[in-house]
C-alpha positions in Angstrom: -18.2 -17.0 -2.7 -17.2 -15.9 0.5 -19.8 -15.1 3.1 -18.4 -11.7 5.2 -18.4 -12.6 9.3 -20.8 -11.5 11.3 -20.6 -8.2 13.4 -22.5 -8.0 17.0 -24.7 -4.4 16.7 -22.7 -3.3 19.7 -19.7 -3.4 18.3 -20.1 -0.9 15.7 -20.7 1.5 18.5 -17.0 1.2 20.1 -15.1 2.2 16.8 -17.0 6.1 16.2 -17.1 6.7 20.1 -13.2 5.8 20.6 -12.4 8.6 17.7 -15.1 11.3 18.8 -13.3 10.3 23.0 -9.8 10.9 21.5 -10.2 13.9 18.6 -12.4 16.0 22.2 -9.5 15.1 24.2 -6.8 16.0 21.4 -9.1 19.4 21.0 -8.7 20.3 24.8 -5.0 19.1 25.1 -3.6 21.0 22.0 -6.2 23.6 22.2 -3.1 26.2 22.7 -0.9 24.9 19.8 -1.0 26.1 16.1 -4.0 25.4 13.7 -2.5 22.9 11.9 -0.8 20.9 14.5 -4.2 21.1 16.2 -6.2 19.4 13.4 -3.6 17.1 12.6 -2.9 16.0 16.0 -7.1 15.5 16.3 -6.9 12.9 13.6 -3.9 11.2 14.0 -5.5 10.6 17.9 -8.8 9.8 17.0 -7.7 7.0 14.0 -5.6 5.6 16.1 -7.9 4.7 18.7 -11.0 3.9 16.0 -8.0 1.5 14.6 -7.7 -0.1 18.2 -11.4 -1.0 18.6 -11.7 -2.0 15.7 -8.8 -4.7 15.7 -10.3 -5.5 19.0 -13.5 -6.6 17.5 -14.0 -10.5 18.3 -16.2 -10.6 14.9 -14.8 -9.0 11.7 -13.9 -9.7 7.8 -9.9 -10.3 7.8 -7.4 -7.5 8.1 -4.7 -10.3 6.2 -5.7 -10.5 2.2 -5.2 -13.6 0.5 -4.9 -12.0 -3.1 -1.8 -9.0 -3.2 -2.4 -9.5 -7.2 -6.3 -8.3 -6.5 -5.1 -5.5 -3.9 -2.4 -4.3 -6.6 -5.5 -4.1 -9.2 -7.6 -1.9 -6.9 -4.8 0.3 -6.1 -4.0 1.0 -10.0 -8.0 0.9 -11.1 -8.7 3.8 -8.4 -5.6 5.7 -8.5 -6.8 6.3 -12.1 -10.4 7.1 -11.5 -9.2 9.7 -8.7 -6.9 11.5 -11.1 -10.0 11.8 -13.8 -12.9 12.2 -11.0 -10.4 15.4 -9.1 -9.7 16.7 -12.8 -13.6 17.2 -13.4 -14.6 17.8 -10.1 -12.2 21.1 -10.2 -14.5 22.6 -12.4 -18.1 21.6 -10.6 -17.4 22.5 -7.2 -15.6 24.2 -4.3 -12.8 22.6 -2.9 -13.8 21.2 0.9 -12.4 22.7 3.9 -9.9 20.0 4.3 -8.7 20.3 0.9 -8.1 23.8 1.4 -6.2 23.2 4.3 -4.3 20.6 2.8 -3.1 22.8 -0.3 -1.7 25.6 2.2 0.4 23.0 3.9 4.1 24.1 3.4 6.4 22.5 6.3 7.9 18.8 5.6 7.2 17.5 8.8 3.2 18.9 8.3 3.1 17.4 5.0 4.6 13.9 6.5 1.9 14.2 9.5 -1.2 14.5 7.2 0.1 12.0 4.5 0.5 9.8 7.0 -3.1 10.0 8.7 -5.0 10.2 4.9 -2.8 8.1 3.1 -2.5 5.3 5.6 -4.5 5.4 8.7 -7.5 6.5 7.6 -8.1 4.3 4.7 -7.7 1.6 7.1 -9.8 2.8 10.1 -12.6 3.7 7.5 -11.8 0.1 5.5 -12.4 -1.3 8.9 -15.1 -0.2 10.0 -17.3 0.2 7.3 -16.3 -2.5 5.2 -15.2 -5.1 7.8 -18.3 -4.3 10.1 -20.4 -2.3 8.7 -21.7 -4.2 5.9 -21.5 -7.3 7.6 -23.8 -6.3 9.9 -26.1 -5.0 7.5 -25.5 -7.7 5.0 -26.5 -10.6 7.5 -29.9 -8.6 8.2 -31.0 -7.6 4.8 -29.0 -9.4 2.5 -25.8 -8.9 0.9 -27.3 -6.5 -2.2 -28.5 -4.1 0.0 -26.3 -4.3 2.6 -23.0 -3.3 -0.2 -25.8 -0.1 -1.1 -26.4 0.8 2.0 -23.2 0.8 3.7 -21.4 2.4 0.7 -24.4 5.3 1.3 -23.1 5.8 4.6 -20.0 5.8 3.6 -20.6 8.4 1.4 -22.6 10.4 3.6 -19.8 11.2 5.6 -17.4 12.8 2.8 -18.0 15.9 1.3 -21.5 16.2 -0.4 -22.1 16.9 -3.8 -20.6 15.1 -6.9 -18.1 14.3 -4.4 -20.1 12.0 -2.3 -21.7 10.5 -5.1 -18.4 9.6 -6.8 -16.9 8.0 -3.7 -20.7 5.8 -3.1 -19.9 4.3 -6.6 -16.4 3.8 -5.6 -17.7 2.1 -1.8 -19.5 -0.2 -4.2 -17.2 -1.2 -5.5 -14.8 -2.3 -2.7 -17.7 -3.8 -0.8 -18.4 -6.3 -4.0 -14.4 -7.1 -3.3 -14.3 -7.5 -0.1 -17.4 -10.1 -0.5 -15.5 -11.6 -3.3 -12.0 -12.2 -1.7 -13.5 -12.3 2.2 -10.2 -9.4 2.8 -10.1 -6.1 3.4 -6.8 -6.0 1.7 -8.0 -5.1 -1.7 -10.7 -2.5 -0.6 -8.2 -1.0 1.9 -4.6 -0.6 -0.8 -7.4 1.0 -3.4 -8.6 3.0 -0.5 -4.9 4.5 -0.3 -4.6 4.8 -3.8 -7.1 7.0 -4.1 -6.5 8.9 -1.3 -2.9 9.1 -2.1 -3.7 10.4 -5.5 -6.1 12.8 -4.1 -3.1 14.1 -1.5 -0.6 14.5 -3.8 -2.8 16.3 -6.2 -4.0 18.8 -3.7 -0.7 19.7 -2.3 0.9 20.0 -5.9 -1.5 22.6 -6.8 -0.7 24.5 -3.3 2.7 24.1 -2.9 4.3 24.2 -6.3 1.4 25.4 -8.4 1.2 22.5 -10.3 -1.6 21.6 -12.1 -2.4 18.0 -13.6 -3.3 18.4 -16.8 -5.4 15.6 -19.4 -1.9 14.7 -21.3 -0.5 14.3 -17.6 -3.5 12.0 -17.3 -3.7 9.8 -20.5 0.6 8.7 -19.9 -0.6 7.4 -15.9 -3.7 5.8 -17.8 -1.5 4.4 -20.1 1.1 3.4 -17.3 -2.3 2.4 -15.4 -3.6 -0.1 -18.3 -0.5 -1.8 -18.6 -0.2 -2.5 -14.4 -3.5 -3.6 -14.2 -3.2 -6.0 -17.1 0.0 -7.8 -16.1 -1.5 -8.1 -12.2 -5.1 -9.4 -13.8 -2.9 -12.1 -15.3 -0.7 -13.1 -12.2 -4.8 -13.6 -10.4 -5.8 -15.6 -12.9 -2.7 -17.6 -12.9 -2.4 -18.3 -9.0 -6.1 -18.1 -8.0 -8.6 -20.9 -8.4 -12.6 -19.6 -8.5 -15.0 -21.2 -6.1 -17.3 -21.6 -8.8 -18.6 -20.6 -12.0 -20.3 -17.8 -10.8 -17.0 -16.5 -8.7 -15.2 -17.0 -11.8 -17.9 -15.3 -14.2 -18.2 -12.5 -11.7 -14.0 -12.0 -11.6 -13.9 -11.9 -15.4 -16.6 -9.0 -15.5 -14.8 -7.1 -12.5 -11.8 -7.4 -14.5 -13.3 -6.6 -18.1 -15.1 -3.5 -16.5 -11.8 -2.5 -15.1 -10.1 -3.0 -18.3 -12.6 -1.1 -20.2 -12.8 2.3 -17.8 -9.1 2.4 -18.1 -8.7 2.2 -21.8 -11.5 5.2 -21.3 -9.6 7.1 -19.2 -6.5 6.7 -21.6 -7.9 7.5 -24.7 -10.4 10.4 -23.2 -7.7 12.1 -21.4 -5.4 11.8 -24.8 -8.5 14.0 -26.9 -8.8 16.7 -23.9 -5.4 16.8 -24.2 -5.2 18.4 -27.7 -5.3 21.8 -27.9 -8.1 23.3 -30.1 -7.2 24.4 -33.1 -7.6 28.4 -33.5 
């Protein structure tokens, strides 16, 4: 298997103090300027310069992936598991501030801004840092077990509490185990989008054209979902060659556990999708 690179303790300093530099100056400079432009303007600013001390890291896991097949699985896995995870989640807790804000956004060019920051810079800035140096750094100090748990509980510790933060601490999990597989970030950083692309486009469907995902909705992209993931399993295990027994034992049970949550999701979404009889 791959061993992740390791990550000097003062670099994970530079990455958090360039965003909090950048979002205070962004706060002073558009301080006059509408709410949302405000916010927005706060994140794009402060991902942008996270992004740039991270890339100039001399130590990290690669940004490059060596597996688009593994990247395309991750992206159609977790694009699923948001669309069930936001579905349940309605009903067991208040939406977070910045889902709230999101779902009032009206103007294109707003719209554009945000998807651009959540859908793409973010995943990567937080891919970066917590994945490519994060656990690194923990993982060369306490081993790679507990470095994937406690670097995922971080993670999750800085999103929305509740069964929010426990769902995305699974999910960190998950993308740390393939970024120690695959030695990219490419995999844990296209699921990353996924999943916040889903989310996005979720939230501002419900607050812009009061549209409402419902299970049937759900059980067709499972469907759509089983049938991705299947055919870009098969194009990995066509091209890739496993390091060893236990890298190829260990891709087979990613796989199967994949396979098996989205027939799940499929056929779960397809019975809370029939109405009850009167």
């Amino acid at each position: 298997m791959n061993s992740p690179s390791q990550t000097r303790s003062l670099d994970l300093l530079w990455p958090p103090l360039a965003f909090l530099v950048a979002f205070l100056a962004a706060d002073r400079a558009l301080a006059a300027q509408p709410q949302v432009v405000h916010d927005l303007g706060g994140l794009v600013l402060g991902n942008v310069a996270a992004l740039a001390a991270i890339a100039c890291s001399p130590r990290r896991v690669a940004f490059r992936g060596r597996s688009a097949s593994v990247a395309l699985m991750a992206a159609v896995l977790f694009g699923a598991i948001t669309l069930v995870a936001n579905k349940a989640l309605d009903a067991l807790e208040d939406p977070s501030d910045l889902a709230v804000a999101l779902a009032g956004l009206t103007r294109v060019r707003d719209l554009l801004a945000a998807a651009i920051v959540i859908v793409f810079i973010a995943p990567v800035v937080e891919e970066g840092y917590f994945r490519g140096m994060v656990y690194p750094w923990l993982a060369s100090r306490i081993g790679d077990a507990a470095g994937i748990v406690l670097s995922s509980a971080v993670f999750a510790a800085l999103h929305p509490g509740g069964w929010t933060a426990t769902v995305l601490f699974l999910i960190a999990i998950f993308w740390a185990v393939l970024t120690r597989l695959t030695g990219s970030l490419m995999p844990s950083m296209v699921g990353h989008m996924s999943v916040n692309a889903v989310s996005f486009a979720m939230l501002v469907g419900q607050g812009r054209y009061a549209r409402t995902i419902g299970w049937t909705d759900i059980a067709l992209t499972g469907a759509l979902c089983l049938v991705g993931y299947w055919v870009a399993g098969f194009w990995t295990a066509r091209r890739s060659q496993p390091e060893s027994e236990a890298h190829a034992l260990t891709g087979l049970t990613l796989y199967s556990v994949g396979m098996a949550v989205l027939i799940s999701i499929t056929i779960a979404s397809l019975i809370m999708g029939v109405p009850d009889k009167p």
